[in-house]
Biopython code that builds the backbone (N, CA, C, O; Angstrom):
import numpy as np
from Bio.PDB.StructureBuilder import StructureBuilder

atoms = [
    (1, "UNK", "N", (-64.569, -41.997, 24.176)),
    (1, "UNK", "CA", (-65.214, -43.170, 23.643)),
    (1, "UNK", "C", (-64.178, -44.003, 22.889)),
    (1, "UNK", "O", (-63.277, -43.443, 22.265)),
    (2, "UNK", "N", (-64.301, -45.418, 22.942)),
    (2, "UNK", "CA", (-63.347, -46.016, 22.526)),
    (2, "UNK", "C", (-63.614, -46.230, 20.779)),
    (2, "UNK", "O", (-64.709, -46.365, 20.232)),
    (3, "UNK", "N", (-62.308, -46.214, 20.150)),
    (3, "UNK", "CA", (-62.693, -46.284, 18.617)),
    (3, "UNK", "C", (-63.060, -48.041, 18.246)),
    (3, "UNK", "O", (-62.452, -49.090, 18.459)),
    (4, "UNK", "N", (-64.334, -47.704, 17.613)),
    (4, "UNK", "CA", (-64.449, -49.667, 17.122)),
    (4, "UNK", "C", (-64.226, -49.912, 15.893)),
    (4, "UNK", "O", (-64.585, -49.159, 14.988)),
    (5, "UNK", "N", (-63.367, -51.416, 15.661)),
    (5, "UNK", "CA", (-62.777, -51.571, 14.106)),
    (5, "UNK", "C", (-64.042, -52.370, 13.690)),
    (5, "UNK", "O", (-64.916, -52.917, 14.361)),
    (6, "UNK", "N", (-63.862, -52.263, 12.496)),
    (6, "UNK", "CA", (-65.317, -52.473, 11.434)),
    (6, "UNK", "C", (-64.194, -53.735, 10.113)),
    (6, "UNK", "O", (-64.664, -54.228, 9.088)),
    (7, "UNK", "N", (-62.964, -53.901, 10.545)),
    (7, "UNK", "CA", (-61.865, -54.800, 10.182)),
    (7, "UNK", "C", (-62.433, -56.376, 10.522)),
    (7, "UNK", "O", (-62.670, -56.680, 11.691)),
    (8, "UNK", "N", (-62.654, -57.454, 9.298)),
    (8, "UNK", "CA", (-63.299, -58.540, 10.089)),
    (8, "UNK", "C", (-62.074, -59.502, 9.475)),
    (8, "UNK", "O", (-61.682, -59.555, 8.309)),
    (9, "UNK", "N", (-61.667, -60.135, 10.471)),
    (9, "UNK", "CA", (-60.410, -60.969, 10.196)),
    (9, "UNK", "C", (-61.009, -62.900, 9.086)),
    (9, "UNK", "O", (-61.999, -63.630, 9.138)),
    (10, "UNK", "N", (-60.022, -62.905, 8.476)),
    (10, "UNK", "CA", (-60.744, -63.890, 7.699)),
    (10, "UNK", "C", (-59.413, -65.171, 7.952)),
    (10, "UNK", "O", (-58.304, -64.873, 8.396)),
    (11, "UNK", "N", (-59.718, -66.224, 7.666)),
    (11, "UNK", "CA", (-58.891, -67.586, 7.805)),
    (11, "UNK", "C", (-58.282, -68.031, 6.528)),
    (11, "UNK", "O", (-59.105, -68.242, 5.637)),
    (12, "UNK", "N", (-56.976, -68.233, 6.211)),
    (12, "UNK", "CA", (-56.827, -68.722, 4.473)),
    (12, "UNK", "C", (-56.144, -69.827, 4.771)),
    (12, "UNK", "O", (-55.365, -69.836, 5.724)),
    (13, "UNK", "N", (-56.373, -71.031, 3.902)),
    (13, "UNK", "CA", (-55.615, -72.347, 4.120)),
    (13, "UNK", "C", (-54.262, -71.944, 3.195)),
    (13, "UNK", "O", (-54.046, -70.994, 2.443)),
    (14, "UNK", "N", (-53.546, -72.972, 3.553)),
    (14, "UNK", "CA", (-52.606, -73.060, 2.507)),
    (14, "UNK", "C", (-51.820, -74.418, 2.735)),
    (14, "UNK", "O", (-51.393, -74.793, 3.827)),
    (15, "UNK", "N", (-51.694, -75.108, 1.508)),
    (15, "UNK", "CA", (-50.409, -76.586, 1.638)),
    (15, "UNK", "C", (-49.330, -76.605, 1.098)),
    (15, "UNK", "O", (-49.119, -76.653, -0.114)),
    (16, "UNK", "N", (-48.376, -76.561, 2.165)),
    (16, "UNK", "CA", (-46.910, -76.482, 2.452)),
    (16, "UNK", "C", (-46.796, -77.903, 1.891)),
    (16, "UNK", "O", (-47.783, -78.614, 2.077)),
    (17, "UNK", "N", (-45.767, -78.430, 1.242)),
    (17, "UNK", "CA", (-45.675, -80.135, 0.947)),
    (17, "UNK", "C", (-44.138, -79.912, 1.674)),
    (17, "UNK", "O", (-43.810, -80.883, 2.356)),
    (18, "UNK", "N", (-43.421, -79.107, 1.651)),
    (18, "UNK", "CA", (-42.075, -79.355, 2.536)),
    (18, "UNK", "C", (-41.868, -78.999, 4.115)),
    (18, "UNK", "O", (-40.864, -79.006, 4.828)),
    (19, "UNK", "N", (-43.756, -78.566, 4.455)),
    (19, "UNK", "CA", (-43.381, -78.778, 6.187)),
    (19, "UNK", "C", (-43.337, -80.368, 6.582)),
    (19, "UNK", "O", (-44.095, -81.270, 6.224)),
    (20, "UNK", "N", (-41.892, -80.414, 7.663)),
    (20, "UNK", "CA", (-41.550, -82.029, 8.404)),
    (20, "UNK", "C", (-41.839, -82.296, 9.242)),
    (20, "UNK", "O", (-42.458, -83.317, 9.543)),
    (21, "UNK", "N", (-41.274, -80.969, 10.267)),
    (21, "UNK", "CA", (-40.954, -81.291, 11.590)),
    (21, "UNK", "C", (-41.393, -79.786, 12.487)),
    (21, "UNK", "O", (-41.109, -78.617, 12.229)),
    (22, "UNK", "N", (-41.863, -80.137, 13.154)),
    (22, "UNK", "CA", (-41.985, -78.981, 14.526)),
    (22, "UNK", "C", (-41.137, -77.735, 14.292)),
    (22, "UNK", "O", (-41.658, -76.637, 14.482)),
    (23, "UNK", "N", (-39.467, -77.852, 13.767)),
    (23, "UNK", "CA", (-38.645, -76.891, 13.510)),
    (23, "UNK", "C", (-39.423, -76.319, 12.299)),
    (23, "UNK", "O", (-39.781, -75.144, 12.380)),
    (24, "UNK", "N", (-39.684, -76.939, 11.325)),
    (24, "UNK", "CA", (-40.517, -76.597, 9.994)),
    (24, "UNK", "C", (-41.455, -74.922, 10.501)),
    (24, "UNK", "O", (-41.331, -73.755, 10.130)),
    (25, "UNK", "N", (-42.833, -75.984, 12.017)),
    (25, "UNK", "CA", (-43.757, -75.014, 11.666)),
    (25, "UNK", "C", (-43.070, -74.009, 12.883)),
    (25, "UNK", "O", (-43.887, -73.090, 12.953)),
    (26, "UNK", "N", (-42.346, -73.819, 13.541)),
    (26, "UNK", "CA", (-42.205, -72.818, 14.119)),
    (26, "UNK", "C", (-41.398, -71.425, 12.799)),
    (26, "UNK", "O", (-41.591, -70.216, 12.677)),
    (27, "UNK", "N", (-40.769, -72.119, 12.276)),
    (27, "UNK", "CA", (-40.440, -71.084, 11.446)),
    (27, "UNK", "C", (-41.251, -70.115, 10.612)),
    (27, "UNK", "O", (-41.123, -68.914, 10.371)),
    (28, "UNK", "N", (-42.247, -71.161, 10.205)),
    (28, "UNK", "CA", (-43.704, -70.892, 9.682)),
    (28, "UNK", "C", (-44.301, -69.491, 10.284)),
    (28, "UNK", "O", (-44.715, -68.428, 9.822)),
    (29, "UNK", "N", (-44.068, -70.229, 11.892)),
    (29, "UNK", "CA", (-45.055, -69.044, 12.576)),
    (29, "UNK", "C", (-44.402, -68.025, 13.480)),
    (29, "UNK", "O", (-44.847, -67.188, 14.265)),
    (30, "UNK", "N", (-43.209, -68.385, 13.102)),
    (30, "UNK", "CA", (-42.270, -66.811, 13.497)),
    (30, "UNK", "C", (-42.165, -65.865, 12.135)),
    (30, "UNK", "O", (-42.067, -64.650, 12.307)),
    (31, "UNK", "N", (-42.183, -66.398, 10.785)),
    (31, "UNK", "CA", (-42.424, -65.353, 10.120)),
    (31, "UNK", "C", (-43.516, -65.328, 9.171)),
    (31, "UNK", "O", (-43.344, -65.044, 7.986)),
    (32, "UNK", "N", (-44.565, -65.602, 9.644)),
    (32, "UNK", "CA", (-45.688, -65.366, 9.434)),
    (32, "UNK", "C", (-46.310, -64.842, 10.549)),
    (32, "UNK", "O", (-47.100, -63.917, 10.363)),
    (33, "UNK", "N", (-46.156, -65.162, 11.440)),
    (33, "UNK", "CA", (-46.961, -64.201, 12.970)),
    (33, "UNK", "C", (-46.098, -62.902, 12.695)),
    (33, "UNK", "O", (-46.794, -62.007, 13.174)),
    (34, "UNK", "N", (-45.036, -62.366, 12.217)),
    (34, "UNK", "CA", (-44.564, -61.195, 12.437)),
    (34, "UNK", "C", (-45.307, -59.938, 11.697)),
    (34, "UNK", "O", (-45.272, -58.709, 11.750)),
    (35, "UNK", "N", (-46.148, -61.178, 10.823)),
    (35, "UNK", "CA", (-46.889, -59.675, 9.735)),
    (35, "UNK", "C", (-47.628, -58.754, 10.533)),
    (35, "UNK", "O", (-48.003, -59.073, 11.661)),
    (36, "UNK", "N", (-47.849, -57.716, 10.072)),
    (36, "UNK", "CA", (-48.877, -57.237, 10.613)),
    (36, "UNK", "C", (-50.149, -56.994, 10.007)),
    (36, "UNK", "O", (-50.270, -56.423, 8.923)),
    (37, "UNK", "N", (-51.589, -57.645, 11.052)),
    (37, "UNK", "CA", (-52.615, -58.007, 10.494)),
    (37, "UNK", "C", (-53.104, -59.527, 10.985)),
    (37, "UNK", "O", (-54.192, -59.957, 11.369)),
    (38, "UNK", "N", (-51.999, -60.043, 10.824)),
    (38, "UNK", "CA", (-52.031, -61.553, 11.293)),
    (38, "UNK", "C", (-52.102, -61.777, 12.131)),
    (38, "UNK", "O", (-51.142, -61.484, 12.844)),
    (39, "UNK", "N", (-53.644, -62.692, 12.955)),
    (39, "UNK", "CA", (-53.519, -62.857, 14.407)),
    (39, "UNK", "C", (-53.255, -64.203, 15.340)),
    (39, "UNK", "O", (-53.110, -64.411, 16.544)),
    (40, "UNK", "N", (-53.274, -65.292, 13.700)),
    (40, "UNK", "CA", (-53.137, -66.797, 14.328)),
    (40, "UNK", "C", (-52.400, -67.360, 13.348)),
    (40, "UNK", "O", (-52.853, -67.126, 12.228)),
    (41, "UNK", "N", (-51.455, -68.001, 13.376)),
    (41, "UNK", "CA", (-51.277, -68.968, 12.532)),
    (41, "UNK", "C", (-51.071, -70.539, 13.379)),
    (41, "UNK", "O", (-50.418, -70.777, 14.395)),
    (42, "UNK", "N", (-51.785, -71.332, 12.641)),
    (42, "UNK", "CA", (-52.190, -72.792, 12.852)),
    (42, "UNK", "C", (-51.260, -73.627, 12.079)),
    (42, "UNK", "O", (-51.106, -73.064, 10.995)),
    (43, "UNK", "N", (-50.466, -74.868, 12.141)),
    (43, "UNK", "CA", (-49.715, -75.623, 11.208)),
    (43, "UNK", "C", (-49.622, -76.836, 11.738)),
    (43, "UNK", "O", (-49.226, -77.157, 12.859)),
    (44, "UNK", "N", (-50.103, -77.645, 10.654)),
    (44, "UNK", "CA", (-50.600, -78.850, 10.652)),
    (44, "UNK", "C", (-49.672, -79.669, 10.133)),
    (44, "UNK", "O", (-49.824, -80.108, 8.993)),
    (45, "UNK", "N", (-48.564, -79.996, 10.901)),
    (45, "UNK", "CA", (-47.402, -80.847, 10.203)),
    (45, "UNK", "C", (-47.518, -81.861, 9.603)),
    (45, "UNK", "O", (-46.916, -82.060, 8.547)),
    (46, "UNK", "N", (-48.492, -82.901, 10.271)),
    (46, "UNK", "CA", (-48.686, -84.109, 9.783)),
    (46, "UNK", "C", (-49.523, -83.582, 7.967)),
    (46, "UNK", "O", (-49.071, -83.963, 6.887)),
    (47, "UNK", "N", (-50.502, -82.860, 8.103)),
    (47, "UNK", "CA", (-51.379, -82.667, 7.091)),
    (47, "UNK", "C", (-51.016, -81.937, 5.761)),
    (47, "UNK", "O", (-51.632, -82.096, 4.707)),
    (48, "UNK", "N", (-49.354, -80.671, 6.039)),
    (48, "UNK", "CA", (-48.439, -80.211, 5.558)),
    (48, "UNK", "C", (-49.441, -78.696, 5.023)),
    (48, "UNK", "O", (-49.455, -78.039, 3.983)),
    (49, "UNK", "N", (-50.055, -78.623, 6.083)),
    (49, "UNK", "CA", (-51.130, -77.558, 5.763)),
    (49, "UNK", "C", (-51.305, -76.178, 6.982)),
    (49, "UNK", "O", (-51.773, -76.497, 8.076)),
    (50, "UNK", "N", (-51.040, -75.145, 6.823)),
    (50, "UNK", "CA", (-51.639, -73.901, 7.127)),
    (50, "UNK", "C", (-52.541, -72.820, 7.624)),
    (50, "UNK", "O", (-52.585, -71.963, 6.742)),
    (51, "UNK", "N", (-52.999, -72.609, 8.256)),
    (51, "UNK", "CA", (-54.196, -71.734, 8.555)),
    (51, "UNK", "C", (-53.747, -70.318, 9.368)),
    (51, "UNK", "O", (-53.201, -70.093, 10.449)),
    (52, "UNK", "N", (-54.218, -69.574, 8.377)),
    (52, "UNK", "CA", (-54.130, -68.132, 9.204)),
    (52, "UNK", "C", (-54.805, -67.057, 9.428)),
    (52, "UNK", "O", (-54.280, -66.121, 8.826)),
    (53, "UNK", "N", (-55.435, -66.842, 9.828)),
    (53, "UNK", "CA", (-56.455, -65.627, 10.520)),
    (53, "UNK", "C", (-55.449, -64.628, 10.477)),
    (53, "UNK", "O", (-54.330, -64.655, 10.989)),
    (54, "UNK", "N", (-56.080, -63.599, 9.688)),
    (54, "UNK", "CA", (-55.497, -62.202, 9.434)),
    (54, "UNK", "C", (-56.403, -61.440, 9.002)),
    (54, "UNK", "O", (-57.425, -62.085, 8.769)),
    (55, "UNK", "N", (-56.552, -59.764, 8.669)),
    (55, "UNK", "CA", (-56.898, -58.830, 8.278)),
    (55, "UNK", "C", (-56.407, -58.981, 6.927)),
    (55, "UNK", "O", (-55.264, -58.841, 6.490)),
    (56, "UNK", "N", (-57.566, -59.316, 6.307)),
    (56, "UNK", "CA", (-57.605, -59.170, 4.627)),
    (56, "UNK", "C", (-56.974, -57.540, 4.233)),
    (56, "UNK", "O", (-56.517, -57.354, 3.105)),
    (57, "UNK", "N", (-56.984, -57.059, 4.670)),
    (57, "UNK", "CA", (-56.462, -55.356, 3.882)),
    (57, "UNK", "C", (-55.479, -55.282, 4.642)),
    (57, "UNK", "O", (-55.275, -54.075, 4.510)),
    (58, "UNK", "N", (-54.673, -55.632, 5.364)),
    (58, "UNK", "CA", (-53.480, -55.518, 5.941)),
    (58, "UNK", "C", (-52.679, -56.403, 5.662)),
    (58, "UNK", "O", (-51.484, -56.105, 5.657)),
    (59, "UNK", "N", (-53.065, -57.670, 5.368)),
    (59, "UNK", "CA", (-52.342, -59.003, 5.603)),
    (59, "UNK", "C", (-52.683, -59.867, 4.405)),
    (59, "UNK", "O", (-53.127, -60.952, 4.782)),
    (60, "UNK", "N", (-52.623, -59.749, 3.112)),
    (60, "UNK", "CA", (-53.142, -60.152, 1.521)),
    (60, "UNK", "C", (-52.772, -61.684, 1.587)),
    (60, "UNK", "O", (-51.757, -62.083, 2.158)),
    (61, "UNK", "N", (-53.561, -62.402, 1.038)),
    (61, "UNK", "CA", (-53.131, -63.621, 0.715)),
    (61, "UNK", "C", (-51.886, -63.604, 0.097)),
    (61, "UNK", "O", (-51.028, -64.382, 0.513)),
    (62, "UNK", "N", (-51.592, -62.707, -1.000)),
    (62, "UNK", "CA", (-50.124, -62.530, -1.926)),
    (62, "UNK", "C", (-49.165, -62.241, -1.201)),
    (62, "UNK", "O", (-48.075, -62.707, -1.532)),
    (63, "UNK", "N", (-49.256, -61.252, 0.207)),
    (63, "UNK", "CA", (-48.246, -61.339, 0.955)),
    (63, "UNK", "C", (-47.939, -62.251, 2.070)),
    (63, "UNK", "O", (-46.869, -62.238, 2.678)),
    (64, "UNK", "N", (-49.038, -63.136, 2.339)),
    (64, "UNK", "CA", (-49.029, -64.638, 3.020)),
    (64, "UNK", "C", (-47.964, -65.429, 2.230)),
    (64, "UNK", "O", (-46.852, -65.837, 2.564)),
    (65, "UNK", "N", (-48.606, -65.508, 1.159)),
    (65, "UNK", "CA", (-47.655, -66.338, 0.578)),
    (65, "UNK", "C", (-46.468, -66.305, -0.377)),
    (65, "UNK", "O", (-46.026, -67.188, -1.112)),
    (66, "UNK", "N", (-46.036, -64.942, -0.154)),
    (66, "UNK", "CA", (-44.627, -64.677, -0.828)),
    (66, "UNK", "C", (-43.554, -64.647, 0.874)),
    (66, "UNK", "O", (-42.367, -64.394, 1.081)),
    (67, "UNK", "N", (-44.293, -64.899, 1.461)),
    (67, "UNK", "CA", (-43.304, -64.623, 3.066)),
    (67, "UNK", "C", (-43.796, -66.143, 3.265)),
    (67, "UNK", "O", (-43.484, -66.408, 4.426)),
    (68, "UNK", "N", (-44.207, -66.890, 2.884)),
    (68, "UNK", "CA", (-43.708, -68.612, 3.404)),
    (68, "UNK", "C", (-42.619, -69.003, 2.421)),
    (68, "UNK", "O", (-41.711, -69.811, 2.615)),
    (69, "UNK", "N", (-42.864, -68.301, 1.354)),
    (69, "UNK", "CA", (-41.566, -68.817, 0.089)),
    (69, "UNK", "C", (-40.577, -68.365, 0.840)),
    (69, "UNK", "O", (-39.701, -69.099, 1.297)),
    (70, "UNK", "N", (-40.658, -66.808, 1.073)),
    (70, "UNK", "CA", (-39.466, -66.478, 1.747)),
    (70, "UNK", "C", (-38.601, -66.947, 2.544)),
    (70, "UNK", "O", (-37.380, -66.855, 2.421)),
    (71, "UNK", "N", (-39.387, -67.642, 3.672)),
    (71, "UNK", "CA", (-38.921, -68.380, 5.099)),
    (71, "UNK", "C", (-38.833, -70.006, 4.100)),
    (71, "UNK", "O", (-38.518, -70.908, 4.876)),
    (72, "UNK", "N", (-38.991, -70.430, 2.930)),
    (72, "UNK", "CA", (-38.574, -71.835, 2.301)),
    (72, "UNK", "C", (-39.627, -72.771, 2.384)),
    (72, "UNK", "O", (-39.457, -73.984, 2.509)),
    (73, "UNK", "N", (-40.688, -72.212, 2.314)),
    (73, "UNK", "CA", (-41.825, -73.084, 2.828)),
    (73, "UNK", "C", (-42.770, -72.799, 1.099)),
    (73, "UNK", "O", (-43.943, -72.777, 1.473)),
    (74, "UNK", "N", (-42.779, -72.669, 0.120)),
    (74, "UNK", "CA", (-43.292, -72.368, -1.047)),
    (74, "UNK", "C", (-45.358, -72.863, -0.818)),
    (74, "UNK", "O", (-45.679, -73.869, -0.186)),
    (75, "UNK", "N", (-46.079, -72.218, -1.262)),
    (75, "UNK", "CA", (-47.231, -72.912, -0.608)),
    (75, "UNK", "C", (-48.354, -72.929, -1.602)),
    (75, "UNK", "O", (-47.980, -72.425, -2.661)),
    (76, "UNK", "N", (-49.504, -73.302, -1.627)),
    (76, "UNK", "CA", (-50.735, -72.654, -2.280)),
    (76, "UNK", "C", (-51.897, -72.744, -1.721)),
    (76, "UNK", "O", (-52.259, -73.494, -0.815)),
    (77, "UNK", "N", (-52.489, -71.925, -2.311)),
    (77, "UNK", "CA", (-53.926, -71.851, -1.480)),
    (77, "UNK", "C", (-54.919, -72.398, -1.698)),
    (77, "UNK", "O", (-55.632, -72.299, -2.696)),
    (78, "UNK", "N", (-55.086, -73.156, -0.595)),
    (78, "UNK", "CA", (-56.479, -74.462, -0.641)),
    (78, "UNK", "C", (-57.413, -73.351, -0.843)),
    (78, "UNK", "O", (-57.289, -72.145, -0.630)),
    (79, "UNK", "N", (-58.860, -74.405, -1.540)),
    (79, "UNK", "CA", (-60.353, -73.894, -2.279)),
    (79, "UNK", "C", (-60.816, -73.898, -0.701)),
    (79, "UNK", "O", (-61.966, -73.583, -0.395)),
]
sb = StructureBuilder()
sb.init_structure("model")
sb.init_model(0)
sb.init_chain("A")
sb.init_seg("    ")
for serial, (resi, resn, name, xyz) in enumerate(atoms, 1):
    if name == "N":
        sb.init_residue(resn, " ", resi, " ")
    sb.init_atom(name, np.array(xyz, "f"), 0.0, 1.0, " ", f" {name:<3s}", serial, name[0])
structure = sb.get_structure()
């Protein structure tokens, strides 16, 4: 029998004010897609804004956003 996850993935905004350019969000989402937990990340260049679908217990908002500082992208989290 196959095992079923009871894991419900949730979406967190966040606004980047120093994403520019296309180079910006790919960086974004090469190290932010690398987490594990994380199954989308969305980046809204024009809007300088974020979205990522991840596993809340695998993938913490605090570690969302100490790994965009990381990659130079400093961020916070929209209400």
């Amino acid at each position: 029998m196959a095992e079923i996850s009871n894991i419900i993935n949730q979406v967190t905004r966040f606004s980047a004010p120093d994403i520019e350019c296309d180079g910006c969000a790919n960086a974004i989402r090469n190290a932010v897609g690398r987490l594990p937990g994380v199954t989308v990340v969305a980046v809204d260049i024009d809007g300088k804004q974020i979205a990522v679908t991840h596993e809340p217990t695998t993938a913490s908002a605090d570690t969302l956003l100490a790994t965009l500082d990381q990659a130079g992208f400093p961020a916070t989290i929209q209400a």
